[in-house]
N, C-alpha and C positions, 0 to 999 in steps of 0.2 A: 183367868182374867174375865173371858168371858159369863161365867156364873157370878163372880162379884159387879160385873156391873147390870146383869139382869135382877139382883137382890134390889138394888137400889135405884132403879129407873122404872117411870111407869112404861105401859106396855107400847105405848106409842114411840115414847124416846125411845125403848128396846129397838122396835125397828128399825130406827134411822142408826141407829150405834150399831146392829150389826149388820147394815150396808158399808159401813167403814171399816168393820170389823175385818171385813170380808175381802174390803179393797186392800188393806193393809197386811193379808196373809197371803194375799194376791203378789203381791210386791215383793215378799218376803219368796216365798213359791218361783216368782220367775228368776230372782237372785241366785237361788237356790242352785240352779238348773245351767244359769246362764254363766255366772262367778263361780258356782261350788263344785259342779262335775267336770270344769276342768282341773279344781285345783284339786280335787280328787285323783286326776290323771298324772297330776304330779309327782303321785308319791314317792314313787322310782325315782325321781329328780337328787339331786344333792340337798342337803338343807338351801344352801347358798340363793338357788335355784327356786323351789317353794316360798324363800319367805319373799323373796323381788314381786313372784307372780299374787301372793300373799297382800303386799304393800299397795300394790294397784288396786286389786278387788277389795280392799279396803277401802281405797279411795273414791271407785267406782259406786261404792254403795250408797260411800255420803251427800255423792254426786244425787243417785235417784232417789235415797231421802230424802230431800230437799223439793225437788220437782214434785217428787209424789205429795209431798205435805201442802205444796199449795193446791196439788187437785182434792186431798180430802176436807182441805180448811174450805174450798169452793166452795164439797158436795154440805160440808156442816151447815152454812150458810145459806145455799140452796133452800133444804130442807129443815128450818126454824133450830137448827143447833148446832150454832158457831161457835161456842165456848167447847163442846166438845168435839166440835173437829180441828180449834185450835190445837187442843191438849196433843188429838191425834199426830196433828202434823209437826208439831215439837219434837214430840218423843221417837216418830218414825227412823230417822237417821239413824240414833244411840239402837232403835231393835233391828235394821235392817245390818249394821255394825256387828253386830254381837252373833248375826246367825250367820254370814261370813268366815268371822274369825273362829268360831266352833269347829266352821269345814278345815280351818288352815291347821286348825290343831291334831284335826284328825290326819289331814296329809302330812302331817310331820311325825307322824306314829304315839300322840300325846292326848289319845281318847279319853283316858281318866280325867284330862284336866279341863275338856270338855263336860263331862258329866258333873264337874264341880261347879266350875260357873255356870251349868244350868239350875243349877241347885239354888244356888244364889239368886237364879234371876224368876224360880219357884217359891223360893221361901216367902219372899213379903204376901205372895197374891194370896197361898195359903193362910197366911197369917190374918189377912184383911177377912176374907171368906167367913175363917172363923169367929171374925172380931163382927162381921155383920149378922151371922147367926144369933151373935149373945145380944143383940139391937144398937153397936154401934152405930151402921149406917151409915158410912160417909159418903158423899158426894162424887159421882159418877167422873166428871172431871180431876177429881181428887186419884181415884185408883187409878185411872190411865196415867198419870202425872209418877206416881209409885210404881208402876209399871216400866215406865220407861227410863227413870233412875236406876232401878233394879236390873235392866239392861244394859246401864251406863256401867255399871257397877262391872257387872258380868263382863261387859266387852272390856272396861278396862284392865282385868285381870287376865284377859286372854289374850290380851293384846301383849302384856306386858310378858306372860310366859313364853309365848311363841315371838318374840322380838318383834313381833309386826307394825309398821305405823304406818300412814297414811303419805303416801309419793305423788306426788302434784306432779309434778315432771316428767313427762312421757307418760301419762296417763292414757289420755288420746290416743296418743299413737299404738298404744299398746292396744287400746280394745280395737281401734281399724282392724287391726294385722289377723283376728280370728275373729271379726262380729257375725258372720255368718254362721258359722258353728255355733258361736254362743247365742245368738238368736231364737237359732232350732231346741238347743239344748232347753234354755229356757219357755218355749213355744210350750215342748213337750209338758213339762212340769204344769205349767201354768196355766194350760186350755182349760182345764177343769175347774179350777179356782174362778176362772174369768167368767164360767158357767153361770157360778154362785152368786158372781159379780154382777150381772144382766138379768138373771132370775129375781136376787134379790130387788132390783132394782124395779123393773117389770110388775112386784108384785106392790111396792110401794106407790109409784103412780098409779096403778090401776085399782088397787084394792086399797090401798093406806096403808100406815107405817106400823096399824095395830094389829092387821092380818099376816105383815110381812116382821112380826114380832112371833107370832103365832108357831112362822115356820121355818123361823130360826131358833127361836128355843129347842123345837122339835129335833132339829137339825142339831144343836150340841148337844143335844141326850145322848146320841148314836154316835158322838166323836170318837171312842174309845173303840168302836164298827170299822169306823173310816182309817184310824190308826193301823189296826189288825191287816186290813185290806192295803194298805199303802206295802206293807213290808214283803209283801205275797212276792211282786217281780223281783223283790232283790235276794229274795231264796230260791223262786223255783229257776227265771234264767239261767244262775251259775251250774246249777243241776242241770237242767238240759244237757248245757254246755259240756260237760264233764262226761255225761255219760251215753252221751249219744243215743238217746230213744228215741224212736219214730215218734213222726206225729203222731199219731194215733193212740201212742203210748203216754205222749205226752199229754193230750188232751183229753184222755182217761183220768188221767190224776187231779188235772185242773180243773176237769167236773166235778170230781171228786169233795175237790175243797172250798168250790162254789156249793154243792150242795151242804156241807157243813157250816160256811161262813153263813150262808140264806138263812138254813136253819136257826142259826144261835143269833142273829136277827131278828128272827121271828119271834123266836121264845125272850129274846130281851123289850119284844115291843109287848108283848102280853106281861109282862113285868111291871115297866112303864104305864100303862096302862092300870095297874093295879096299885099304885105309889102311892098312901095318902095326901088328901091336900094338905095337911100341911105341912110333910114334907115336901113336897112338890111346888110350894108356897116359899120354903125356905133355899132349895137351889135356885129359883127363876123370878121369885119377887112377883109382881103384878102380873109379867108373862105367862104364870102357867095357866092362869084360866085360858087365856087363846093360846098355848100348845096342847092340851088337853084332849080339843076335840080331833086335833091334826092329826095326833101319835100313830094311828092306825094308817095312816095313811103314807105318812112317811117312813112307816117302818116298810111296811110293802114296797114303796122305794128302794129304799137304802135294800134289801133283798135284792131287787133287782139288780142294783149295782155292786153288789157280790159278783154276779154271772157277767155283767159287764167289764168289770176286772179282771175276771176268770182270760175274756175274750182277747181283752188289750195284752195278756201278759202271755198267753197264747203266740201272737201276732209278733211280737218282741222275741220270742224264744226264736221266731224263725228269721231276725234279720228284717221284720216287713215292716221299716219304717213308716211309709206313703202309706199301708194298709192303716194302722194304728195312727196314725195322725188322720187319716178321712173318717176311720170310724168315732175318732173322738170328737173332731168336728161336727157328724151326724148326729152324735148323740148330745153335747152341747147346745147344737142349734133347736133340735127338736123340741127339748126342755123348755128353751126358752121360749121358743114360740109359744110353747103349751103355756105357760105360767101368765104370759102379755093375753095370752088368747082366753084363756080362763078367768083371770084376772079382769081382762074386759066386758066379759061375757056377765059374769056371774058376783062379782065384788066381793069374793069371800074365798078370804082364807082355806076352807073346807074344800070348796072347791076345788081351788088351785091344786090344792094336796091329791085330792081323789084322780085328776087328769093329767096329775105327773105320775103318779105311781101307771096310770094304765096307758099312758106314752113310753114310761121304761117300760114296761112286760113285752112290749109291740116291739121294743129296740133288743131283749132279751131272744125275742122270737125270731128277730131278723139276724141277732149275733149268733145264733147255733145253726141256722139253715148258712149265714156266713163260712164257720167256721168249718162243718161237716162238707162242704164244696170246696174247700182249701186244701180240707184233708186227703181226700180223694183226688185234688190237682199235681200235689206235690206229694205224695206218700213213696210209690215205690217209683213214676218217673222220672224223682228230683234227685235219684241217688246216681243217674247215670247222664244229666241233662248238665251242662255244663251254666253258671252262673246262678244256679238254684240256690234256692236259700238254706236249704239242708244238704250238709255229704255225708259220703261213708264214712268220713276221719269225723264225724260229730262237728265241725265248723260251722261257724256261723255266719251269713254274709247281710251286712246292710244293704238294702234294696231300696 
């Protein structure tokens, strides 16, 4: 979705569409965290039991679509483009719906039919992509609008497979009784997103909406980085967990695959880099002349935030929530300042790019001098220290 509407928007709309882009993956991310990893918890539940817990986060969703779509129809308006933050805040419900009820599928042990209606709700954007390639070109507002049908679509079929529908009644009272854990749960998920959400934001007031196209084009080249990197905590924890390696051992490996992911970073930004224009014309539309000159700069990013993941997922294998929730806060806050501070400074896109990449290296620098004092905190002490985050039986203990 995001490639079809950078085919068809100039590079200025680009930026303000993905400031929205961004709030609405935002929302989608805290849902995720806040609705999905409990009903994730549920699996063990009876069906009876999942689909009750199912009906509410369902309901809860349409709930904060709703609210969220007047904050993006605001920000449309805000920022000279109300017709598509209308579009946005239309369709938000039906996709906020649809990622939801994907989790309730998968708690019910019905991942296939998850993979179906995602299928579904991939098929049209595919189809449009292609269809703007050959020079159809429709209208920016027009894809978000098939986008969010395409969701409609999707959620209604998943809705209907897993019996789920929407319980008004004891909604409330249901989120009171755990908002706190859903809260955090969603905290977690969503700090990073919210990151993207302030950066992006930061770079539009301060630099304009065609610098802050610039580095979000750049920024979806390397999505397919960001995907790889997202899956890292949910392989290596349960490993830890299983096999009880010392830290040391642990944090061997995750070097390991920090220096790999950086790596294949590196060499996908010298690729990038080498893309004809006119291919690079055909994925991004008017944006790629201003991603163009970023790409180096964001790849050196997105590098560092391989080793930054490396750190968090680290930090997670031992139980350290507080630890990993302040360093994600550090490393969000820094960003942004750099981007507001650069952004202010220098008015250009290039900029922003060059003093975020050498604010992560600094936060890369400060995560292993981190990590390598953790290790040595808790290595062989923690196996005899009562409430440590590592034992002898391999357990893990939230801190």
């Amino acid at each position: 979705m995001v490639f079809v509407l950078a085919q068809v928007s100039s590079a200025g709309q680009f930026g303000i569409i993905g400031l929205l882009i961004t709030m609405v993956v935002g929302g989608m991310v805290f849902n995720r965290g806040a609705l999905g990893t409990p009903l994730l918890l549920t699996s063990s539940l009876t069906k009876r039991q999942i689909v009750a817990e199912s009906d509410h986060a369902l309901t809860w969703s349409l709930y904060t679509g709703a609210l969220g779509g007047v904050l993006i129809l605001t920000l449309g308006a805000v920022f000279h483009q109300p017709w598509i933050g209308l579009a946005f805040a239309i369709v938000l419900p039906a996709v906020l719906a649809q990622d939801v009820l994907r989790l309730s599928a998968i708690a019910l042990g019905r991942p296939n039919l998850a993979v179906v209606a995602d299928a579904l709700w991939v098929a049209p954007m595919l189809g449009i992509f292609v269809a703007n390639l050959a020079g159809v070109r429709e209208r920016a507002e027009f894809s978000v609008y098939l986008w969010g049908v395409s969701a409609l679509v999707s959620a209604a079929l998943l809705a209907f497979g897993v019996k789920v529908a929407p319980q008004h009644s004891g909604t409330l009272d249901w989120w009171r009784t755990d908002w706190p854990a859903r809260v955090r749960f969603g905290s977690f998920y969503s700090t990073g997103q919210l990151g993207y959400v302030f950066m992006t934001l930061a770079t539009v007031i301060t630099a304009g909406s065609v610098a802050a196209a610039g580095i979000r084009g750049a920024a979806t080249l390397f999505g397919p980085i960001g995907t790889l990197l997202a899956a890292l905590p949910m392989v290596f924890i349960p490993h830890a967990a299983r096999t009880g390696s010392s830290v040391g051992d642990q944090w061997h490996l995750l070097s390991r695959a920090s220096v790999a992911t950086s790596g294949l970073t590196l060499v996908a930004t010298g690729c990038l880099m080498a893309v004809p224009a006119r291919l690079g014309a055909a994925m991004l539309g008017a944006s790629w002349q201003k991603t163009l000159p970023v790409i180096p700069y964001i790849g050196l990013t997105c590098a560092g935030m391989c080793w930054a993941i490396g750190f968090s997922t680290f930090f997670q294998a031992q139980g350290a929530s507080k630890t990993v929730f302040y360093f994600n806060i550090l490393l969000v806050g820094l960003q942004v300042a750099t981007c507001f501070a650069a952004g202010l400074v220098f008015r250009s896109a290039i900029a922003i790019a060059i003093w975020l990449a050498l604010c992560t290296f600094v936060i890369v620098l400060a995560g292993v001098l981190w990590v390598h004092h953790s290790i040595h905190s808790i290595a062989e002490p923690s196996r005899t220290r009562p409430g440590s985050a590592v034992n002898t039986s391999g357990g893990i203990a939230v801190q």
